[in-house]
C-alpha positions in Angstrom: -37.0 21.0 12.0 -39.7 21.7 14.7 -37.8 23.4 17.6 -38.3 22.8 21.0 -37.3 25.8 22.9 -39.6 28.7 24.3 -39.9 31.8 25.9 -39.9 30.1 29.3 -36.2 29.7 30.7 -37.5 27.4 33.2 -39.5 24.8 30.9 -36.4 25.2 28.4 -33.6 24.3 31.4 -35.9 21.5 32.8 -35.8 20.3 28.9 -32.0 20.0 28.3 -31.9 18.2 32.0 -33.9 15.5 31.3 -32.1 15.3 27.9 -28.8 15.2 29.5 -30.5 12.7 32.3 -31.7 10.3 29.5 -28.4 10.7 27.9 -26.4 9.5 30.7 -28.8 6.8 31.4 -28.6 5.4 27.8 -25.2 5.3 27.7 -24.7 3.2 31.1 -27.9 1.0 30.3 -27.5 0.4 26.8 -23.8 1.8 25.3 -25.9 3.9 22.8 -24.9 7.4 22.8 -27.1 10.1 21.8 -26.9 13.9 21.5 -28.5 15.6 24.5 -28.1 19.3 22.8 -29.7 18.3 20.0 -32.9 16.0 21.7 -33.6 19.2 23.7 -33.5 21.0 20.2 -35.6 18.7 17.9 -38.8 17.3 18.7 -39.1 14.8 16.3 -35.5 13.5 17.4 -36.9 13.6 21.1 -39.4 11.8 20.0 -37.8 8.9 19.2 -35.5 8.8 21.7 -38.0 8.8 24.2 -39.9 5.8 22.3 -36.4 4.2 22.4 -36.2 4.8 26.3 -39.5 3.5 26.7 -38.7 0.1 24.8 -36.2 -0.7 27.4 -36.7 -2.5 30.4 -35.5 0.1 32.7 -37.8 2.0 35.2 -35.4 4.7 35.3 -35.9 5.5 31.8 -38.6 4.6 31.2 -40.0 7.7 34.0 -37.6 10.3 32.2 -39.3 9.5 29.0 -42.8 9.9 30.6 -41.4 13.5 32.3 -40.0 14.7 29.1 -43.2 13.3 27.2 -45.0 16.1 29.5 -42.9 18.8 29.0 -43.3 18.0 25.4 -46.9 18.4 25.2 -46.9 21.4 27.7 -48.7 19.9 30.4 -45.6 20.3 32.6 -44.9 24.1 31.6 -47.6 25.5 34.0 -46.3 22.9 37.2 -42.8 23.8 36.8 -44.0 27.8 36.9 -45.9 27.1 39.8 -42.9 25.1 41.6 -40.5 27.8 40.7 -43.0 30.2 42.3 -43.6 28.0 45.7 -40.3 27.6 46.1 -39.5 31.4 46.2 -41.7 31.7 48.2 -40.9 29.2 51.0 -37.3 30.5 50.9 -39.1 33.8 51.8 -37.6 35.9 48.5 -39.8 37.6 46.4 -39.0 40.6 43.9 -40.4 43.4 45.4 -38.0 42.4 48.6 -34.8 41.6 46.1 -33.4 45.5 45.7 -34.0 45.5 50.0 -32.0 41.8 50.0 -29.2 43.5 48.4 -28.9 46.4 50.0 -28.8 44.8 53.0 -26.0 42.4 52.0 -23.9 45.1 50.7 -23.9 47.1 54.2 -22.9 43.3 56.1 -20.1 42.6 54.0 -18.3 46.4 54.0 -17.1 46.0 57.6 -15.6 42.6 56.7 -13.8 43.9 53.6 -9.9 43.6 54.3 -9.1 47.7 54.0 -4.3 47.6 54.7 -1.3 48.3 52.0 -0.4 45.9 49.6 3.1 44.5 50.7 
């Protein structure tokens, strides 16, 4: 059995999602139900499902086949780095600044804390 999974945490969560998405999609489109743990596991199981999703006549499924297909073949690793990346850094957070974040959140919420006897 060929595994799937990497070191990346963001390639390997974007996996199982569009496993689980083709799942659900399957199930309402067609009735067939297939195991979405085990399509983000096996690549030869992926495989077919996705040649099975892309035999149907829905768009839907047909465009989750094509993004797992990517992911599959790596060419989606890198672009889901770089997303995860852009978006941290349009929300303005970066690592260096996340000890400084937290630190400041700490001192905001002491005031706010209820401090009284327990009745």
């Amino acid at each position: 059995m060929k595994t799937i999974y990497t070191d990346d945490p963001v390639v390997n969560n974007e996996l199982f999602t569009l496993a689980t998405q083709l799942y659900v999609r399957l199930r309402r489109e067609t009735g067939r139900v297939v195991d979405a743990v085990y399509m983000a596991q096996n690549d030869a199981y992926a495989q077919e499902i996705m040649h099975l999703a892309a035999s149907l006549e829905d768009r839907e499924l047909k465009n989750l086949a094509e993004k797992l297909n990517k992911i599959l073949n790596g060419a989606a690793a890198q672009s889901l780095k770089n997303n995860l990346n852009n978006e941290t850094k349009v929300l303005g957070l970066s690592r260096s600044s996340s000890a400084e974040l937290q630190a400041e959140l700490q001192q905001e919420e002491v005031p706010h804390h209820y401090i009284g006897a327990l009745r």
